[in-house]
C-alpha positions as CSV (number, residue, x, y, z in Angstrom):
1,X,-251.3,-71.4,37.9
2,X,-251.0,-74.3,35.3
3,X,-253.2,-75.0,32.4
4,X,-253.3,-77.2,30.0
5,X,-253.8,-76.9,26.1
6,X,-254.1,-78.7,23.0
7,X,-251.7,-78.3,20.5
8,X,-250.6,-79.9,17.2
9,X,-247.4,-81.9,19.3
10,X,-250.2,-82.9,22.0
11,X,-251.1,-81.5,25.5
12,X,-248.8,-79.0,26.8
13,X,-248.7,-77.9,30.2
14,X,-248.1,-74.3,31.1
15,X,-247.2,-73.2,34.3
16,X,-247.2,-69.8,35.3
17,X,-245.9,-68.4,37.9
18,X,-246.6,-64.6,39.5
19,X,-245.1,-62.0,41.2
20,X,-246.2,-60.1,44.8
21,X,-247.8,-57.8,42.7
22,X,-249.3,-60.8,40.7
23,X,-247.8,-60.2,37.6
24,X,-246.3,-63.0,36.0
25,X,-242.3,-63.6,36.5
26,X,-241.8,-67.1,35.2
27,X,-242.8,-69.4,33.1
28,X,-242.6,-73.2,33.1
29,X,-244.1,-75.6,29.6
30,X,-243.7,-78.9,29.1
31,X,-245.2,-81.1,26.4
32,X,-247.5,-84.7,27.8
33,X,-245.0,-86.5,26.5
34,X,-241.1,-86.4,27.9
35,X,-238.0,-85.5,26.0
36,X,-236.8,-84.9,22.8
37,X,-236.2,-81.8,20.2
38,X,-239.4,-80.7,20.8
39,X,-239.5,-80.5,24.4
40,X,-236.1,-79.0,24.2
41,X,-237.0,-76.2,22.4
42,X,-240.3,-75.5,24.0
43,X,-238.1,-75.5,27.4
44,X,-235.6,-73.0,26.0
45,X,-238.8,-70.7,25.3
46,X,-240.1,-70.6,28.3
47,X,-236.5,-70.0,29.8
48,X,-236.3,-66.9,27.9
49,X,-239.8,-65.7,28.7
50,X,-239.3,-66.1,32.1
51,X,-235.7,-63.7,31.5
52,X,-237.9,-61.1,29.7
53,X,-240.4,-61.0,32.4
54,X,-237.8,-61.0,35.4
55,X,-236.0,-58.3,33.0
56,X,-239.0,-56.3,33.5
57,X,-240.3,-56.6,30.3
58,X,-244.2,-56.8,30.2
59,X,-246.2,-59.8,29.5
60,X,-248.0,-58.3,26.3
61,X,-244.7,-57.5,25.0
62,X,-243.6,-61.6,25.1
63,X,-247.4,-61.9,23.7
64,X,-246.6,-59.8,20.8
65,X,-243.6,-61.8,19.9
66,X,-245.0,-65.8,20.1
67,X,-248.6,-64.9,19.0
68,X,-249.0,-66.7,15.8
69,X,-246.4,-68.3,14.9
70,X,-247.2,-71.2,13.3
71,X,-246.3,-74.7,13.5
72,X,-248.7,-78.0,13.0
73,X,-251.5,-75.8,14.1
74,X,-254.7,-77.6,16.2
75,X,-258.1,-76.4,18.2
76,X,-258.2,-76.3,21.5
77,X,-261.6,-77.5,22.7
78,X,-261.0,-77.1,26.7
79,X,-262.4,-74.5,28.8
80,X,-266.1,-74.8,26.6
81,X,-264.8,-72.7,24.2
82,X,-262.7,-73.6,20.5
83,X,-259.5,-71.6,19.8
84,X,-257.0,-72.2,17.3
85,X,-253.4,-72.9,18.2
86,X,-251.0,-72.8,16.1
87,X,-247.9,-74.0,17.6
88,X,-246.6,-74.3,20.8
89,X,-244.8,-70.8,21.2
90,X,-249.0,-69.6,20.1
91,X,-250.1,-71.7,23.2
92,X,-247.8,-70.2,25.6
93,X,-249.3,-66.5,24.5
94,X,-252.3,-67.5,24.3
95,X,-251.8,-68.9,28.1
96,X,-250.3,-65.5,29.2
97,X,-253.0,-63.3,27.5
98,X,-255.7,-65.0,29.5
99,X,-253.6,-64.9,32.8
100,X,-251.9,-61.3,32.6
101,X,-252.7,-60.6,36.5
102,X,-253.0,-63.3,38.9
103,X,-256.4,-63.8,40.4
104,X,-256.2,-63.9,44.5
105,X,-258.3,-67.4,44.0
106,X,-256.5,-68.4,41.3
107,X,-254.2,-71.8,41.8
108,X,-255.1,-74.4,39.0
109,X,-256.8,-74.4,35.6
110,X,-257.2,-77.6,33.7
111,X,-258.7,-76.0,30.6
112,X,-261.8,-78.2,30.9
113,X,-265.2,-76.4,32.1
């Protein structure tokens, strides 16, 4: 499942990606555009979300711990609805709060309508 969001360093796209049981394992971000520090770190975050998931730890746990941090903060119009994210550790929680289970339909979200 990847979705995209708006955030303060530009469209990130977050790709997660679920279990047989359809909880998520692994998690794959990467900013609209290529390299640099900040695509670095954000990489590096999602590496070690993935390790805590894998590691059996649960997704709301990982949620707890990026959930507002804050960081060039910016609203998210997509998906008809406005949302405040506040950095791009925020926009991988708030990603993984609205995907906690996969959906058997569920492939590819754009965040638009």
């Amino acid at each position: 499942m990847t979705e995209r969001i708006r955030t303060g360093h530009g469209n990130m796209y977050i790709t997660i990606n679920f279990d047989e049981q359809g909880l998520p394992f692994e998690i794959f971000a990467a900013l609209g555009k290529a390299g640099g520090c900040d695509s670095a770190q954000l990489e590096a975050i999602a590496r070690l979300a993935s390790l805590a998931l894998r590691s059996g730890i649960p997704a709301q746990e990982v949620i707890e711990q990026l959930r507002g941090i804050t960081c060039c903060p910016a609203w998210d119009t997509s998906g008809g609805s406005s949302i405040l994210i506040r950095s791009a550790p925020d926009a991988i929680a708030v990603v993984l709060e609205r995907h906690p289970r996969q959906k058997s339909d569920e492939q590819v979200h754009s965040g638009e309508g």
